[in-house]
C-alpha positions in Angstrom: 12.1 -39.5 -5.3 12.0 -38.4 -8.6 13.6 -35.5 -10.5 10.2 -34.1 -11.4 8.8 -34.8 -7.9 11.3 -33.1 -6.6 11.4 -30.1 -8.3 7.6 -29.6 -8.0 8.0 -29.8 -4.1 10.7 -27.1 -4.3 8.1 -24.8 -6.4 5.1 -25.2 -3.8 7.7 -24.7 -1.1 9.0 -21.2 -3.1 5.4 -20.2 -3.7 4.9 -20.6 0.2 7.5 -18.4 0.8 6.9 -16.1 -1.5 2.8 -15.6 -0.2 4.6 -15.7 3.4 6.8 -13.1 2.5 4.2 -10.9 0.2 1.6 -11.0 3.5 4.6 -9.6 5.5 4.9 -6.9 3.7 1.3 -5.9 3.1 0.7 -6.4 7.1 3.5 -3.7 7.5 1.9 -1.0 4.6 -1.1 -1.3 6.5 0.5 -1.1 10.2 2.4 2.2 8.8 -0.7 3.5 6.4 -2.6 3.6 10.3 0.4 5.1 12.0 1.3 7.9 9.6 -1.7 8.7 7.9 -3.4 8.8 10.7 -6.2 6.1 9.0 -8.4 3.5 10.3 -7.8 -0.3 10.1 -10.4 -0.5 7.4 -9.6 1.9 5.4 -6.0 0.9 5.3 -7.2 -2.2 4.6 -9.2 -0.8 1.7 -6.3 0.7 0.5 -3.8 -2.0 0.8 -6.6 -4.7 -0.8 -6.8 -7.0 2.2 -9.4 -7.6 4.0 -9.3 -7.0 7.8 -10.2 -10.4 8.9 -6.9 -11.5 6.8 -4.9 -8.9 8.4 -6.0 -10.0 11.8 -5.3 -13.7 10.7 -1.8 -12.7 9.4 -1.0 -9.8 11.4 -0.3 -12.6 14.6 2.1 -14.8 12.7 
């Protein structure tokens, strides 16, 4: 494999990763926005600029 091929497979793999990771994290703001706040799951949603269908599709994994 190729130096170039490579290193482009190593930058999808980051970018994975990194929209893995960024999902995570909005999943938890929501999860606490609900719990403190007091808030629905669409409004934290609203808030957090997910859609609830994505944080039901993410919130499993």
């Amino acid at each position: 494999m190729s130096s170039k091929a490579a290193d482009a497979i190593e930058a999808r793999g980051f970018a994975r990763g990194l929209e893995k990771a960024t999902m995570k994290y909005t999943i938890s703001v929501v999860n606490n926005m609900v719990k403190k706040f007091n808030i629905s799951l669409n409004e934290a949603c609203e808030v957090a600029n997910i859609t609830v269908d994505d944080y039901k599709k993410y919130s499993v994994v």
